[in-house]
C-alpha positions in Angstrom: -87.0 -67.7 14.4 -89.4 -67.6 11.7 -90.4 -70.3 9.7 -89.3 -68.9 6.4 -85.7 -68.8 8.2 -86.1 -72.5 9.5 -86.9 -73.5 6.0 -83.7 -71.7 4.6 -81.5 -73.2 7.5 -82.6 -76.2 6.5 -82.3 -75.6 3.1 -78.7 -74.3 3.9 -77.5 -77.3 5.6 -79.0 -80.0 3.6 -77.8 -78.5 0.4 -74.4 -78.7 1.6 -74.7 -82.2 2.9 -76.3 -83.2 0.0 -74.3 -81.4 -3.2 -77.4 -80.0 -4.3 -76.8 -76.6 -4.6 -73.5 -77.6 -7.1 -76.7 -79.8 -8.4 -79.4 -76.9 -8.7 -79.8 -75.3 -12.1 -77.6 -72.9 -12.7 -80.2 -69.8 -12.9 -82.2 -70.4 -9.9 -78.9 -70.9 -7.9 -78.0 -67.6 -9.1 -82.0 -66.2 -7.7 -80.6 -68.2 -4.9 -77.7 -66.4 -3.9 -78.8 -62.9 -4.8 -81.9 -63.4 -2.8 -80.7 -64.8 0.1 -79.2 -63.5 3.0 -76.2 -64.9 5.3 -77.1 -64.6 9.1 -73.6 -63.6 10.4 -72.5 -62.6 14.1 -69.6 -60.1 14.9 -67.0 -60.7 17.3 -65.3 -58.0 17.8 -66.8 -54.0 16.9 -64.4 -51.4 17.2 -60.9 -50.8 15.1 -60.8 -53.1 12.4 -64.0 -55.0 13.5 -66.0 -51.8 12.8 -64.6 -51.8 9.2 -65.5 -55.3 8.5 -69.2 -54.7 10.1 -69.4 -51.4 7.4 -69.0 -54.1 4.9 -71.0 -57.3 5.6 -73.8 -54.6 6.7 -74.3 -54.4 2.8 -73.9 -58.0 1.8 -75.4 -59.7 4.7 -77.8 -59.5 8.1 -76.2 -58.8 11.2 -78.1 -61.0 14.0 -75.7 -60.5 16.8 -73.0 -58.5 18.1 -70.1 -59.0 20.5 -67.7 -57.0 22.3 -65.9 -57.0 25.8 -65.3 -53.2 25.4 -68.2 -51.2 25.5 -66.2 -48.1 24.8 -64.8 -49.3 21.3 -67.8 -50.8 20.3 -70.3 -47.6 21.0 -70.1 -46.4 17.8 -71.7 -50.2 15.6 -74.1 -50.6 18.6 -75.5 -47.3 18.0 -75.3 -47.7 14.5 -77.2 -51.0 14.6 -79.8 -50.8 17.6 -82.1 -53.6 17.5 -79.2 -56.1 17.4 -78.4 -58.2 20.4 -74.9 -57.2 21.7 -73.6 -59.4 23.9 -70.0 -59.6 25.9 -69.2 -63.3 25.5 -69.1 -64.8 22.6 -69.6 -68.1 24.0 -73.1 -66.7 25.4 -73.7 -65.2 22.3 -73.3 -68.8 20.5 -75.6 -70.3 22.9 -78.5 -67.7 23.1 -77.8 -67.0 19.3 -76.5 -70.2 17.7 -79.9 -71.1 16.0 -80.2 -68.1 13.7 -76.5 -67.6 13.3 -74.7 -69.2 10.3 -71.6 -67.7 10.0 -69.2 -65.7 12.6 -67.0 -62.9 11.7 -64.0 -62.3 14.3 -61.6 -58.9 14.6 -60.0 -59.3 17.8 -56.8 -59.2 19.7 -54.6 -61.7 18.1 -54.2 -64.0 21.3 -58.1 -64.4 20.7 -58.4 -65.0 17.8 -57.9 -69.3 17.9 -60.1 -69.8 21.1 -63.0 -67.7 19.5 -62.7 -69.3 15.7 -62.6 -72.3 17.4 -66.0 -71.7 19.6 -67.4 -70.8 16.1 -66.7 -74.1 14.5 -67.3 -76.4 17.0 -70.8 -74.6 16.8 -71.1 -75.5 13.4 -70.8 -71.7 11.9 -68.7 -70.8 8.8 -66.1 -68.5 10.1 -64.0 -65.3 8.5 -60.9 -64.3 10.8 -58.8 -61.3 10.1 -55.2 -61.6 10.1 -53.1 -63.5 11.1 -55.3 -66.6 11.9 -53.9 -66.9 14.9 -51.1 -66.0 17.5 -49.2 -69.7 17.6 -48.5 -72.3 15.0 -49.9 -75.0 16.5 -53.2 -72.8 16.8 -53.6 -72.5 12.8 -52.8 -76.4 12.5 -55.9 -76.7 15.3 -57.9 -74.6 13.5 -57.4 -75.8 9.7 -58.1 -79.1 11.3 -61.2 -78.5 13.1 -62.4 -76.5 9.9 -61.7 -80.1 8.0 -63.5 -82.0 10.5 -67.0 -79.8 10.5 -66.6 -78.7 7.0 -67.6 -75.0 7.6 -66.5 -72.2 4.9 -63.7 -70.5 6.1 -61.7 -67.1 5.1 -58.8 -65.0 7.0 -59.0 -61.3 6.3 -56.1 -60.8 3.9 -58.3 -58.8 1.2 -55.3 -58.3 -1.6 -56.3 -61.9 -1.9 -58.7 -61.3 -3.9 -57.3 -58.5 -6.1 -56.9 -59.0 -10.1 -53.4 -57.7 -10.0 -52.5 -60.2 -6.8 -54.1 -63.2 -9.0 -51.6 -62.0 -11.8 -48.6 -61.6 -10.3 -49.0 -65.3 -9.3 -49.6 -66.0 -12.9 -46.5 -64.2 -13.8 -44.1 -65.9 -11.3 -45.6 -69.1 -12.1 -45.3 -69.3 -15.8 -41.6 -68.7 -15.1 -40.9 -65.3 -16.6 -39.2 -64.1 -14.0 -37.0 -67.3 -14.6 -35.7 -69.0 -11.4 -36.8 -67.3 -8.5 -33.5 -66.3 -6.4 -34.4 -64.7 -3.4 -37.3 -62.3 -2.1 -37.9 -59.1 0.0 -41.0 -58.1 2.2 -40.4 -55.5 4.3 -42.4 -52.6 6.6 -41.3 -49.7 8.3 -42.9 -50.6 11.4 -41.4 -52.3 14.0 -42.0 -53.6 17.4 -41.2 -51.3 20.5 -38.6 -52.8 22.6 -39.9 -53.3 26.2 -38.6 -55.5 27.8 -40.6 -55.6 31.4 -44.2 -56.2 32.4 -46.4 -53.3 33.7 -46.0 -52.5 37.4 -48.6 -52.6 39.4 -52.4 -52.6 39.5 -54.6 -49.9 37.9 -58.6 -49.9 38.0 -60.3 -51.6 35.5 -62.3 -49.4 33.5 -66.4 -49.6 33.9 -66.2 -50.4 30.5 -64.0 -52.9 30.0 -64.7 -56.7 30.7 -60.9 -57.7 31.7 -61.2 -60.8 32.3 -63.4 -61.5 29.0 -60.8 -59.7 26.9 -57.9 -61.9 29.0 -59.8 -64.8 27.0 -57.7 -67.7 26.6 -54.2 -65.8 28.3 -53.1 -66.3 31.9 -54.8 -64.0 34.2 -53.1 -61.3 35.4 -54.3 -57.6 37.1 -55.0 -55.0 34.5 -52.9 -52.3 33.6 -53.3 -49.9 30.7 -50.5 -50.9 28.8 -51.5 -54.5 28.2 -54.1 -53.0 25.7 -51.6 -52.1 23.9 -51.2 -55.6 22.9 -50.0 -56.0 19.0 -46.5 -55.3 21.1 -46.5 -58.3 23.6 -45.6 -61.5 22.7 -48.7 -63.3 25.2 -51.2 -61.2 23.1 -49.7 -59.9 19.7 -48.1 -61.0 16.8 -46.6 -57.4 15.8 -45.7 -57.2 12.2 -45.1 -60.8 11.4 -48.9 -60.8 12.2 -50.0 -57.7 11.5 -48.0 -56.8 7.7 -46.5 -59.9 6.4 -49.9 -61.3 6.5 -50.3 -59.5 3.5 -47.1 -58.6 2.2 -45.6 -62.1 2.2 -48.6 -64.2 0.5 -47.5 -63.5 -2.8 -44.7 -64.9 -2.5 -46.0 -68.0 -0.5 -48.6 -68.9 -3.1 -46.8 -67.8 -6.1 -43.6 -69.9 -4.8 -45.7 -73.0 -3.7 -44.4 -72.9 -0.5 -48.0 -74.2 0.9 -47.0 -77.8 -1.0 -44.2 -78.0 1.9 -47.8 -79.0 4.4 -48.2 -82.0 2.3 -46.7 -85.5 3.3 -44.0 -86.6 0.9 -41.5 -89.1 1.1 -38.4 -87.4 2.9 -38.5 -84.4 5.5 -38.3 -81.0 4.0 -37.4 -78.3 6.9 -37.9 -74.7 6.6 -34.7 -73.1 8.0 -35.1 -69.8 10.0 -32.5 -67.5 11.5 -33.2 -64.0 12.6 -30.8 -60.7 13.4 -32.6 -58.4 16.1 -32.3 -55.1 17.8 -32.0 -57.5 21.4 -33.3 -60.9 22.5 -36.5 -60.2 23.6 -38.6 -63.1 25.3 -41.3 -60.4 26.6 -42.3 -58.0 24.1 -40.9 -57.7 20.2 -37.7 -56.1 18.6 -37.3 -52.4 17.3 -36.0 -54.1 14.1 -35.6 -57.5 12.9 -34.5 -59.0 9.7 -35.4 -62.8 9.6 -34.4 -64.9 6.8 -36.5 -68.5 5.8 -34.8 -70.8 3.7 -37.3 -72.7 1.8 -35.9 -76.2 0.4 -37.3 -77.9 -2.9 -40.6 -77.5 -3.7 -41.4 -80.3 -7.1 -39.2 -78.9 -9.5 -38.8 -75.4 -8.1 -35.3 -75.0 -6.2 -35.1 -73.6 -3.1 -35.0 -69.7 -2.3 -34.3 -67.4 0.5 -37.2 -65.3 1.8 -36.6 -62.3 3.6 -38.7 -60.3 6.2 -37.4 -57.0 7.0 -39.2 -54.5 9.8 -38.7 -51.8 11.8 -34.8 -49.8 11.8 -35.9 -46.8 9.3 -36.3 -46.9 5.7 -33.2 -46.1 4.7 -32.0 -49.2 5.6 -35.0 -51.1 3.3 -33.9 -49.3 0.8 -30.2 -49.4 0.8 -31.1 -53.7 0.8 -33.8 -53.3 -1.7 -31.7 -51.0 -4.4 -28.7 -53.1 -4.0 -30.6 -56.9 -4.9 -32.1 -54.1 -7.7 -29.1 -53.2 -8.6 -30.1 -49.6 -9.5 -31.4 -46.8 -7.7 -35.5 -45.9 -7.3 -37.5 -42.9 -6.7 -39.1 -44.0 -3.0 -41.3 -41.9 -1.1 -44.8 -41.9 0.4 -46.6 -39.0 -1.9 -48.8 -39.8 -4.9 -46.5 -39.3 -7.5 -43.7 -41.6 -6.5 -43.9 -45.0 -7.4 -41.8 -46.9 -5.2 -43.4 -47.0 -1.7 -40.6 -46.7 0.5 -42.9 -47.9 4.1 -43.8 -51.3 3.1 -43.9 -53.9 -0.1 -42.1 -57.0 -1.6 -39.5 -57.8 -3.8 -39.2 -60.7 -6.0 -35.7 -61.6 -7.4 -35.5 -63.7 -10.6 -32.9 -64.6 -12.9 -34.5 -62.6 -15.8 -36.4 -60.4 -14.0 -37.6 -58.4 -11.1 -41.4 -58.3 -10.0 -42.0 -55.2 -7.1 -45.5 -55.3 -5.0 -47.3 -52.9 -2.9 -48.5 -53.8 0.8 -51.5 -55.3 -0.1 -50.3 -57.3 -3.2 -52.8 -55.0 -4.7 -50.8 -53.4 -7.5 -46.8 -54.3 -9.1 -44.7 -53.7 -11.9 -41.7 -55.8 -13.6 -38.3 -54.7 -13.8 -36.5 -53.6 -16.1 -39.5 -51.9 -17.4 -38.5 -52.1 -20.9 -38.4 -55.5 -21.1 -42.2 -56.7 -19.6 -43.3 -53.6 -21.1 -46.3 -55.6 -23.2 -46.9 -57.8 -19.7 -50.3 -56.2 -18.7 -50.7 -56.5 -14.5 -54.1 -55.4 -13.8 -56.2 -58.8 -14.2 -55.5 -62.8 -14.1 -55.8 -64.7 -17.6 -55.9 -67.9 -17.1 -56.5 -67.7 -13.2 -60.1 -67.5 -11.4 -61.0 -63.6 -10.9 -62.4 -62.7 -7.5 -65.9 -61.3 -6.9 -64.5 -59.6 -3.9 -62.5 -61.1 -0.8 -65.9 -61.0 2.0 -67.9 -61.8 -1.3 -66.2 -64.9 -2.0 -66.5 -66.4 1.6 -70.2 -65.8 2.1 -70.8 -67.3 -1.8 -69.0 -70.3 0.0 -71.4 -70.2 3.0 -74.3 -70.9 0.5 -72.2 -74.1 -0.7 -70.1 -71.8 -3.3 -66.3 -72.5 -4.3 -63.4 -72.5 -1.5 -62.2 -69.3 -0.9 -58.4 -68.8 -2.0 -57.9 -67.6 1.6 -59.6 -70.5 3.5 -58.1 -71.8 6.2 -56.0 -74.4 4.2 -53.8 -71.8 2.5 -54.3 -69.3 5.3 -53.1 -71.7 8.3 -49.9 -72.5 6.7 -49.4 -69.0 5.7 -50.1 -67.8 9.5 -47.3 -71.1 10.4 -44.8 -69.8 8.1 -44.8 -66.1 9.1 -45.3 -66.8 13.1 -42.0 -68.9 12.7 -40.5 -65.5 12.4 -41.9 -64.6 16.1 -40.1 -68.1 17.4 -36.6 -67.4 15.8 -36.5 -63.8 17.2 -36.6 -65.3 20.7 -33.3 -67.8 20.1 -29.7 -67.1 18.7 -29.3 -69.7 15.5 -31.1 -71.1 13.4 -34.4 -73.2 13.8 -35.3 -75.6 11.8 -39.3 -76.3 11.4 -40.9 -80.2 9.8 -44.3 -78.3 8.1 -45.2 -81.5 8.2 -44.7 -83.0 11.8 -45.4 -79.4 13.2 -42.0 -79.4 15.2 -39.0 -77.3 15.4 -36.4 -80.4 14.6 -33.1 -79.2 16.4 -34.2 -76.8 19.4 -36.4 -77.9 22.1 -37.2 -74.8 23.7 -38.2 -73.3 20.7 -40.8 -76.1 20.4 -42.3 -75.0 23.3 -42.7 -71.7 21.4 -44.9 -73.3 19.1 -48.2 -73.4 21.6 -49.1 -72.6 24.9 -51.9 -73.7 27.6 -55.2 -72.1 27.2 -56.9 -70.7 30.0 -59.8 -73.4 31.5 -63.0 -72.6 29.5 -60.9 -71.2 26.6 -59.4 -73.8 24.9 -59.4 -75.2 20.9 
C-alpha cells in the first residue's frame, strides 16, 4: 500500500470516529468525496454480481475479486486483469483486508449471512443484494453486528432509491389513500415443486470449488441440480427472496411496519398463514398465497398484506381486479399499463395506489380523482443520488442509507416468514421483537440453522 492510501485510510477511519467529516467545511467535503475513491472487494462475479461490478467499476476501485466458480466469473476477470481474484473470501480478507474498505456480495442466498458477516467482523462497510439473508435470525445477526462495528451498510434493493418509490411513501403516508385496508404483491414466478434430493454422485466440475460454494450448508456430494439453488429451501429463498424483496418494501416502509422491531410496552405479533400447491419441507411450492396480518402500528390500524406467486396470471389478476373492483388492461408489451407478471396493490378507503416490480413507477386510482397528484419525485422526502451511490457516500461518513441494514434486516424477517409458514398448516405467529415464532415450536426451529465449522456469524 502506498502511503498516499495509508494517509486516506487513516483519514477514513479517524473521520468517522471522530465526526469530522459531518465537521469539515462543506466545500472541501464535497472535493472530498468527488476525489476520493472507495477501495471495494467483490464477492461474488458472475449473474447479478457481474452487473453490480459494471457499476461500482465507475464509481469506485476494485482491489479484489472473489469467486468459487471460475466458469461464471471468466468474463469480470478478464475484463479486470491486474486484480487479485481469489476463491475464498476469507483469504481474500486476510491477504487483502488492509487496502479493502468496503465489500460487495452477490451470492447464493445461503451465503450471503456467513460472507456479510466475514466482512464486518473485518471492519469493512458492506452492500448485500437481496434478500439479506436466507433465515431470520441471520438478518437479526447481521443488523446487530453492523450496530456493534458501525460499518455502512446497504442491501441491493435499487427501487429504493427511486423518486417515484420515495413518493409513493409520501402519498400513503400523508393519508390520501385514507386508511389503508389491505395490500397485494404478487409475481408470476413460482417455486418448482420437487420434493426429493438429487440421486447420486456426479463429478465436480474442474471449475467449481464445491465445497467453497457449500459455504456455511451441510456438506453433501455434488450433483448438478443443487446449483440450481434459488429452488431449495437449504440454499434459496425463491421468490419471497428473490421478488418480494422489492415488491413488498413499499408497503413495509410506507405502512411502518419496521416500528413493529422496536420494544414497546405489550407484545405485538405478526400473524402468518399460507395456502400452497403441497407441503413442501425440501424444495418450494408451484404457488403460494401467504397472508401477514400486521397489528397496530401508533395510530395506524392493522392491515392484511398479501403475497401472491406462482399459479398463472390469471389468477393475480382475477384477485387484483376484484379488490379493484373494475377491470384493467394487463399485459407485458409497451403499451399496456398494467403489468400483469409482477407489482403491488395498495387498498385504501379513498383510494387505490398500483406499483411496478421495482417500486419504480405507480399510478392512483380512480385516475380522475389524483389526477393533479404528480408521482415522479418526493416533496418533502430526501431524493436519492442513486441506490450504490448513496452507500459508498456513507462509506466516506455520509448519511445512512434508506436501505441499511436496519430497515433492510427487518424487511428480509418479514418476507422470510413467508418461507416458514409454507412449511406448517395454520397460522404462525412471530414477536418481531423477541425474534420467536410464539405458538409453534417447530417452526422456531425454522427460524435458524447450524452453520458449518469455519462458517459461522
Amino acid at each position: 500500500m502506498t502511503a498516499q492510501a495509508r494517509t486516506r485510510r487513516r483519514f477514513l477511519g479517524s473521520a468517522a470516529a471522530t465526526g469530522f467529516l459531518l465537521l469539515a467545511d462543506p466545500r472541501s467535503l464535497r472535493a472530498y468525496a468527488a476525489n476520493d475513491r472507495v477501495n471495494l472487494a467483490h464477492v461474488g462475479c458472475g449473474g447479478r454480481g457481474r452487473e453490480l461490478i459494471g457499476t461500482f467499476a465507475n464509481l469506485a476501485t476494485i482491489v479484489a475479486m472473489c469467486d468459487v466458480n471460475d466458469s461464471r466469473a471468466t468474463e469480470m476477470y478478464r475484463k479486470h486483469p491486474d486484480v487479485p481474484k481469489f476463491k475464498d473470501y476469507r483469504r481474500m480478507l486476510e491477504a487483502k483486508g488492509r487496502e479493502i474498505d468496503a465489500v460487495v456480495i452477490a451470492v447464493p442466498d445461503h451465503s450471503h449471512a456467513a460472507a456479510t458477516a466475514a466482512a464486518i467482523r473485518a471492519g469493512k462497510h458492506v452492500y448485500t443484494e437481496k434478500p439479506l439473508t436466507r433465515l431470520v435470525h441471520e438478518s437479526r445477526a447481521l443488523r446487530e453486528l453492523a450496530g456493534k462495528h458501525k460499518v455502512a451498510t446497504s442491501m441491493g434493493n435499487q427501487g429504493t432509491a427511486s423518486g417515484a418509490y420515495r413518493r409513493a411513501v409520501e402519498v400513503i403516508q400523508a393519508g390520501k389513500l385514507g386508511t389503508i385496508q389491505a395490500v397485494y404483491s404478487f409475481t408470476d414466478q413460482g417455486g418448482l415443486g420437487w420434493t426429493k434430493a438429487p440421486e447420486g454422485e456426479q463429478k465436480i466440475p474442474p471449475y467449481l470449488d464445491w465445497d467453497l460454494w457449500l459455504g456455511p450448508a451441510a456438506s453433501r456430494p455434488f450433483h448438478i441440480k443443487w446449483m440450481a439453488w434459488h429452488f431449495w429451501r437449504d440454499f434459496g429463498t425463491a421468490q419471497l427472496g428473490n421478488w418480494a424483496s422489492h415488491i413488498a418494501n413499499l408497503p413495509f416502509r410506507a405502512l411502518k411496519i419496521d416500528s413493529l422491531w422496536q420494544a414497546s410496552g405489550e407484545p405485538r405479533s405478526i400473524r402468518v398463514e399460507a395456502k400452497v400447491a403441497a407441503v413442501n419441507r425440501l424444495g418450494f411450492p408451484r404457488w403460494e398465497h401467504v397472508q401477514y396480518h400486521v397489528p397496530p402500528r401508533g395510530d395506524l390500524p392493522p392491515v392484511t398484506l398479501h403475497w401472491m406467486n406462482g399459479g398463472g396470471k390469471e389468477a393475480h389478476r382475477t384477485q387484483l381486479e376484484q379488490a379493484l373492483g373494475r377491470e384493467l388492461d394487463w399485459g407485458d408489451k409497451g403499451d399496456k399499463k398494467w403489468k400483469d407478471w409482477a407489482g403491488c396493490l395498495v387498498v385504501g378507503s379513498e383510494g387505490k395506489l398500483y406499483a411496478n416490480a421495482h417500486n419504480t413507477t405507480f399510478a392512483l386510482l380512480p385516475e380522475g380523482k389524483f389526477a393533479g397528484v404528480q408521482v415522479q419525485r418526493p416533496e418533502t422526502l430526501e431524493p436519492s443520488g442513486g441506490h450504490e451511490r448513496d452507500w459508498l457516500a456513507a462509506c466516506r461518513g455520509g448519511k445512512k442509507p434508506w436501505a441499511s441494514f436496519d430497515f433492510a434486516a427487518p424487511l428480509t424477517e418479514f418476507n422470510v416468514l413467508g418461507n416458514v409458514a409454507t412449511q406448517f398448516e395454520g397460522a404462525i405467529e412471530y414477536d418481531p421483537v423477541a425474534g420467536r415464532i410464539v405458538n409453534n415450536g417447530e417452526a422456531d426451529k425454522c427460524l435458524s440453522c447450524e452453520h458449518r465449522k469455519g462458517w459461522t456469524l
